[in-house]
C-alpha positions as CSV (number, residue, x, y, z in Angstrom):
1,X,146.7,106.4,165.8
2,X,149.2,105.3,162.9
3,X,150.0,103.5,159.8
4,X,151.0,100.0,160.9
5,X,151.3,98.7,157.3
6,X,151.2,100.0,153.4
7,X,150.4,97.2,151.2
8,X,150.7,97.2,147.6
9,X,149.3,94.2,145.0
10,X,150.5,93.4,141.6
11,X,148.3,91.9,138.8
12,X,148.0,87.9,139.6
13,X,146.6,85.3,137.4
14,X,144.0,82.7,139.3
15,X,140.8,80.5,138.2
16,X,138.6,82.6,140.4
17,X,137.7,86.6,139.1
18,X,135.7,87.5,136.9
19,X,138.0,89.8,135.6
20,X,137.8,89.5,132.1
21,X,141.6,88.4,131.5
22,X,141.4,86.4,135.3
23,X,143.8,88.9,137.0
24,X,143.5,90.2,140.4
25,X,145.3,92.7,142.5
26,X,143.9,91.6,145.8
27,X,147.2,89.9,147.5
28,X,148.2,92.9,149.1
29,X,152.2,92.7,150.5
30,X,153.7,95.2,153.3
31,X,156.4,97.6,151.8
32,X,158.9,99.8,153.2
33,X,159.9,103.1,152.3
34,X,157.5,105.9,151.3
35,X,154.4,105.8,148.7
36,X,153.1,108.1,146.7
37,X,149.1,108.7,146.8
38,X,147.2,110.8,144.3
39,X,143.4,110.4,142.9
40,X,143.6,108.1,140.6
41,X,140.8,109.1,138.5
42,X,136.9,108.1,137.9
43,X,135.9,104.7,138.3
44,X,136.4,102.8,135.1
45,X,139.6,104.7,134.2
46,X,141.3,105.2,137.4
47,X,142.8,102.5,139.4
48,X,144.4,102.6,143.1
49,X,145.6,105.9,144.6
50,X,148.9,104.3,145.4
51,X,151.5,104.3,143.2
52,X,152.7,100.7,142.1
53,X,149.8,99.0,143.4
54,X,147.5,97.1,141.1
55,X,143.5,97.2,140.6
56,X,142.8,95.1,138.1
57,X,138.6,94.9,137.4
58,X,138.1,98.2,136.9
59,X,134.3,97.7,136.5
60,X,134.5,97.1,140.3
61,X,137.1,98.9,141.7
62,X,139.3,101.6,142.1
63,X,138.8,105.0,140.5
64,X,138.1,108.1,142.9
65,X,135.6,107.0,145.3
66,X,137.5,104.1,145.9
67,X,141.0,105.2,145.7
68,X,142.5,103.7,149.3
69,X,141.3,100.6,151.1
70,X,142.0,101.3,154.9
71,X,141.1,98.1,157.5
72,X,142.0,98.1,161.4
73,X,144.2,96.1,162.6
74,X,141.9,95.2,165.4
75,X,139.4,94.1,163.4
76,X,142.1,91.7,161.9
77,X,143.0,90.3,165.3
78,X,139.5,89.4,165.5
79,X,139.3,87.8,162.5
80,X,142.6,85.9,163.8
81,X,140.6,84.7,166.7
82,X,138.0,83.5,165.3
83,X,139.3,82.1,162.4
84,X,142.6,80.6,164.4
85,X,144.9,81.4,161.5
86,X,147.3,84.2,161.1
87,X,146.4,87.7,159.2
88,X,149.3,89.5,158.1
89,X,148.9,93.3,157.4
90,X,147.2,93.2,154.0
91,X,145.4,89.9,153.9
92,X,142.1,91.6,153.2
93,X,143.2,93.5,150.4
94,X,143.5,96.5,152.4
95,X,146.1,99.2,151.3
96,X,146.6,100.5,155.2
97,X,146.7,99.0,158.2
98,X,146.0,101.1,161.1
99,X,146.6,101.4,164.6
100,X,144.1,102.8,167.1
101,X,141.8,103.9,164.9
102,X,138.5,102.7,164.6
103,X,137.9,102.6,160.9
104,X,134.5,101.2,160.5
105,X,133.3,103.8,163.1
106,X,134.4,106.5,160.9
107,X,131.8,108.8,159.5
108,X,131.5,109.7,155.6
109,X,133.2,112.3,154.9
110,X,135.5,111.8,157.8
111,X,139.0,113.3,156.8
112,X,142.3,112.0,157.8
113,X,145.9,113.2,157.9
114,X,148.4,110.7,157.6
115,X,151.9,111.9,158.0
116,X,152.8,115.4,157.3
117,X,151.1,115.9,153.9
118,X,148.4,113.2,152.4
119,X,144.5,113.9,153.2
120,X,142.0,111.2,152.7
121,X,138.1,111.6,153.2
122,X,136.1,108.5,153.7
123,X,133.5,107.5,151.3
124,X,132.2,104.1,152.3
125,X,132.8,100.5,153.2
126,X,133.8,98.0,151.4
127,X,131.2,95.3,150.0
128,X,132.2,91.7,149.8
129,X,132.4,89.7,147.1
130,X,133.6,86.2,145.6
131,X,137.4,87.2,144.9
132,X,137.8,88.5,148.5
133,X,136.0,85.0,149.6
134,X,138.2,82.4,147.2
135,X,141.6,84.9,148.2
136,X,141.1,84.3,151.8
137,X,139.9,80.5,151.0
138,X,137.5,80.7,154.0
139,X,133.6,78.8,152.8
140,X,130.9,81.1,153.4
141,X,133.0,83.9,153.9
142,X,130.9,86.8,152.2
143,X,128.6,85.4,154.4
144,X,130.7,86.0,157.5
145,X,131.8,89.2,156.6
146,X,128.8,90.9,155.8
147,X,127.4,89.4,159.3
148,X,130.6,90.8,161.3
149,X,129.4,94.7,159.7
150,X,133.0,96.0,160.0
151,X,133.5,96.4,156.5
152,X,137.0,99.0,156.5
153,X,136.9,101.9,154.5
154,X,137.4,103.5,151.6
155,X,138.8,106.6,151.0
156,X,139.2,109.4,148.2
157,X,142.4,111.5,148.0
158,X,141.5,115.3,149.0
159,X,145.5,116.3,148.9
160,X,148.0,114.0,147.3
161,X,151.2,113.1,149.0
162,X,153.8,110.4,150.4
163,X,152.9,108.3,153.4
164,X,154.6,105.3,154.6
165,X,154.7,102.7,157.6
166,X,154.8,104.6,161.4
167,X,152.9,107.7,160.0
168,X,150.9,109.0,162.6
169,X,147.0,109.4,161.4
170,X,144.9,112.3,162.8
171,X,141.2,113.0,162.1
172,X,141.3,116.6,160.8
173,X,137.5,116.9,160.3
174,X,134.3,114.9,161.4
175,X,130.9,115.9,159.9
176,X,127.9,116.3,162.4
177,X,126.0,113.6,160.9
178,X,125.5,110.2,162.5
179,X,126.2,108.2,158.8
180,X,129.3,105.7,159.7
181,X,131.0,103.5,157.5
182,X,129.4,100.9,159.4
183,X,126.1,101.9,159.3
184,X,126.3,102.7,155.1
185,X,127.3,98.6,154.9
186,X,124.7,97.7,156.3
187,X,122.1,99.8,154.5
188,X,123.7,98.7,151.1
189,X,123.4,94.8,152.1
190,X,120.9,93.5,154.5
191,X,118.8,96.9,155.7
192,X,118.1,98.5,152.5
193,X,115.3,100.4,154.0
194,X,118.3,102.6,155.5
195,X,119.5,103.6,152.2
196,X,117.9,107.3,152.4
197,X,119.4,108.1,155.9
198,X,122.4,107.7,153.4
199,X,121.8,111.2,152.0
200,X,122.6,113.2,154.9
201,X,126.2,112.3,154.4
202,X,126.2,114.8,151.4
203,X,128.7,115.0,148.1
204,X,131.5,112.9,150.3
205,X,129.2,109.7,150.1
206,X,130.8,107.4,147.3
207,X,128.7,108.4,144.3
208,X,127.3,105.2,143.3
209,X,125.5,104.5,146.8
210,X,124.3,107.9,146.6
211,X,122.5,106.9,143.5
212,X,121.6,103.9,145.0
213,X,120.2,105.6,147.8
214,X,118.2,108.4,145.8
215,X,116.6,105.6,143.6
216,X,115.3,104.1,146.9
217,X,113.9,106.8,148.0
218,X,112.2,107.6,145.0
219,X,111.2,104.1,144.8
220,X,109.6,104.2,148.4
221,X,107.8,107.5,147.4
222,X,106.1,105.9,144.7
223,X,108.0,107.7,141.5
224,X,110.0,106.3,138.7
């Protein structure tokens, strides 16, 4: 299992973000060399964990919970088939590509090592939405997505560090739950009735869909 790609974005004006100032950071672009990673914050001040890479609707995204973007590179090639166009690394916003490592299968709170010093957990997947759709210019592509339930991951920063392209990636600590990535997509977009298995995954679950999920519950139970 490695790092096939590290992809960074810078802020770029287009017609279709809601954004308040229409700028994205979604065109992700290989880079060489080595990248620092740090928590970047809570969401609504922090933005990406990677140094020199751009989030640019804060409201949305970035922040702790959300502070690395990691999709498979298998699940691209699939995409490439079915699609018959080429996905470079990074074409899905993602900040790593991997190798071997099968991202959507991860469960929350799942910690990686990548190289010799950064640790990421992961915290959930990542929901659609109309940026990611007009950015790929594929119609009915939330759609698509959301059917195909390998969403990627996102990841918080649990120790702070460089990585860079080659880096080998080893899972350092799996929780005994059964809550994957995969599973969390598909509770918070088309099984909602899920949501409260969500809860087992603990304090790593990406604090918003733990909310979320409690206010289900409490919903189903009858209370305010």
């Amino acid at each position: 299992m490695k790092l096939l790609s590290v992809n960074l974005g810078r802020p770029r004006s287009v017609a279709y973000t809601d954004q308040p100032e229409g700028l994205t950071g979604i065109d992700k672009r290989p880079v060489d060399g080595p990248v620092r990673v740090a928590a970047p914050g809570p969401r609504g001040a922090g933005a990406s964990g990677l140094a020199g890479d751009a989030v640019c609707d804060l409201r949305f995204h970035g922040g702790d919970d959300q502070a690395v973007y990691a999709f498979a590179r298998e699940d691209l090639d699939a995409w490439e088939r079915e699609l018959g166009r080429e996905l470079p690394s990074g074409s899905f916003g993602e900040n790593l590509t991997t190798e071997g490592l099968d991202v959507s299968g991860a469960r929350i709170g799942e910690r990686w090592r990548i190289g010799p010093e950064v640790v990421l957990e992961v915290t959930s997947g990542r929901i659609p939405c109309r940026t990611f759709q007009e950015h790929l210019g594929e119609r009915g592509w939330v759609r698509r997505f959301t059917r195909q339930g390998a969403p990627g991951a996102y990841l918080r920063v649990i120790t702070p560090g460089e990585l860079r392209v080659g880096d080998a990636v080893e899972i350092v600590h799996r929780p005994d739950h059964d809550i994957t990535v995969a599973l969390q997509f598909r509770a918070s977009t088309t099984e909602r009735h899920l949501l409260p298995r969500l809860l087992a995954a603990g304090d790593a679950l990406h604090a918003n869909i733990a909310e979320s999920a409690r206010q289900y519950a409490r919903e189903q139970a009858g209370g305010n």
